[in-house]
Structure formats: structure tokens, C-alpha cells
C-alpha distance (Angstrom), angle and dihedral (degrees) to the residues before:
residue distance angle dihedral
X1 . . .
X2 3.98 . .
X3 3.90 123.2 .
X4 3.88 112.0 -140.8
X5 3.77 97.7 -152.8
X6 4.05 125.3 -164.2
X7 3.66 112.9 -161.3
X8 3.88 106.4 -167.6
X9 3.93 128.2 -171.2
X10 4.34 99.3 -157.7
X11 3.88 120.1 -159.8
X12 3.80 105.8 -102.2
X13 4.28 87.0 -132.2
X14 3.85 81.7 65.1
X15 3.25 107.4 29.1
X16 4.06 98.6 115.7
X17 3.31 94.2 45.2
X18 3.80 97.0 52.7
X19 4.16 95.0 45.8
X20 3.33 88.9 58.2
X21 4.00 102.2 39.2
X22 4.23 73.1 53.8
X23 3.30 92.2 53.3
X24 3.96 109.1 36.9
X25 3.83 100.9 30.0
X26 4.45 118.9 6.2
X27 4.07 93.3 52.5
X28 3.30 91.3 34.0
X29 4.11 89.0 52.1
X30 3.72 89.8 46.2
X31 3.94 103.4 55.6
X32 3.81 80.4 44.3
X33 3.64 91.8 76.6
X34 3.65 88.2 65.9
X35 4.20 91.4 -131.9
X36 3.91 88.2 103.1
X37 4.27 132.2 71.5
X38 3.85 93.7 -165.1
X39 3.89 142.1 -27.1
X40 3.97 123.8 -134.3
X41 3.55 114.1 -164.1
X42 3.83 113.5 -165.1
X43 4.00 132.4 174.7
X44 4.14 118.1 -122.4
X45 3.47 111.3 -124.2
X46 3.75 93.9 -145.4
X47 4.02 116.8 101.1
X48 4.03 103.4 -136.2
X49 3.35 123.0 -139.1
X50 3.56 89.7 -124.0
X51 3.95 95.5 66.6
X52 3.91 111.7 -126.7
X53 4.04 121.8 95.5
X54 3.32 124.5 -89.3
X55 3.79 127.5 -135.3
X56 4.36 133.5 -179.9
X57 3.95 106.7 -150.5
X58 4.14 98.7 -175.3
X59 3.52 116.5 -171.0
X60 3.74 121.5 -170.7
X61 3.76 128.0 -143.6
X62 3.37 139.8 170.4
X63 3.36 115.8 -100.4
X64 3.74 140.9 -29.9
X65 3.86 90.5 -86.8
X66 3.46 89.8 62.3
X67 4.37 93.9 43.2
X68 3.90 81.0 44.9
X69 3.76 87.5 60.0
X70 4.01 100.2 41.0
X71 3.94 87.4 51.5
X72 4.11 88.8 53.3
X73 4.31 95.0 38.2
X74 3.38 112.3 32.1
X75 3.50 112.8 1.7
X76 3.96 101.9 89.0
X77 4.01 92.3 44.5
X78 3.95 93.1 47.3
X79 3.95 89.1 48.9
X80 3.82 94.9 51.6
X81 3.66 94.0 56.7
X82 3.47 93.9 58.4
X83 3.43 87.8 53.6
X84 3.73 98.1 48.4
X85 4.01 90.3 43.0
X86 4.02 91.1 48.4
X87 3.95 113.9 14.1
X88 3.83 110.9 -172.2
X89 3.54 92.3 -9.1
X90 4.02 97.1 102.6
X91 3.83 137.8 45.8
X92 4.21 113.1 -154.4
X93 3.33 147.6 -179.6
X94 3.84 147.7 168.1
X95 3.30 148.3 -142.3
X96 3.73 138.6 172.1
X97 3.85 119.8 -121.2
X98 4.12 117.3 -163.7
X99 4.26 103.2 -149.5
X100 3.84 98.1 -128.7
X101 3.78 94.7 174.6
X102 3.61 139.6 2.1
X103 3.59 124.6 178.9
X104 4.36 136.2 173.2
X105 3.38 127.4 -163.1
């Protein structure tokens, strides 16, 4: 199982507006694509330097077949309306996480 995890530094001016965009439409538009099991979105509790909040959205997937596929089919079109919906107003960036244990209690 790998984790393809977003961590996103949002413009404070926009802030609202983006969380729930996140919420209501971007997460929502990722699982769509069927190449996710669920999303967890959680806010760093780390003030950055740089101003803005910063949030982790993690989304877990299968395999790297499956990441592989994401990157090629949706990945470009997803990114560009983030752009268009908030130009300049965010810094990204990704990396992918493989799950090498999980336990519960």
C-alpha cells in the first residue's frame, strides 16, 4: 500500500475558500478517479516562516501501478484547476509514502 501525500501551504487571504473547495469539490474529484481508497486531510501544527497554513492531504492507493496510472490520467488536469481556482496563492509538493506497518490497539 503507498500513501501519495500533498502537503500544501494556502494563502491566508484564501484560506476559507480553498478548505472548503478541498473539502466539497478537489478530494472529492480525486477519489473519483477510482485510483484512491480514502483521503485524510490534516493541518501541520508548525507556523512557517513563510506565513500561510499548512495542511497534509494523504491519499492511499494500492500500489504503484495504480499511482503510475493517476500521474498519467488525471494528475495534470486535477493540478491545473488548482491553479486556475487559486493562482499564486499556494506552494505544493509531493511525495510518495510506502505503508510498511500499521497496527490498532
Amino acid at each position: 500500500m503507498l500513501i501519495y501525500n500533498v502537503t500544501i501551504n494556502i494563502d491566508d487571504s484564501v484560506h476559507d475558500q480553498w478548505l472548503d473547495w478541498m473539502k466539497d469539490k478537489h478530494v472529492p474529484n480525486m477519489l473519483a478517479t477510482g485510483k484512491f481508497s480514502h483521503a485524510k486531510m490534516v493541518k501541520v501544527l508548525v507556523e512557517e516562516d513563510m506565513g500561510g497554513i499548512t495542511y497534509s492531504i494523504q491519499y492511499t492507493t494500492q500500489d504503484r501501478t495504480t499511482l503510475e496510472a493517476y500521474y498519467k490520467e488525471d494528475a495534470d488536469r486535477l493540478r491545473a484547476e488548482a491553479q486556475k481556482m487559486f493562482p499564486n496563492k499556494f506552494v505544493a509538493f509531493r511525495t510518495e509514502l510506502e505503508v510498511v506497518s500499521q497496527q490498532t490497539p
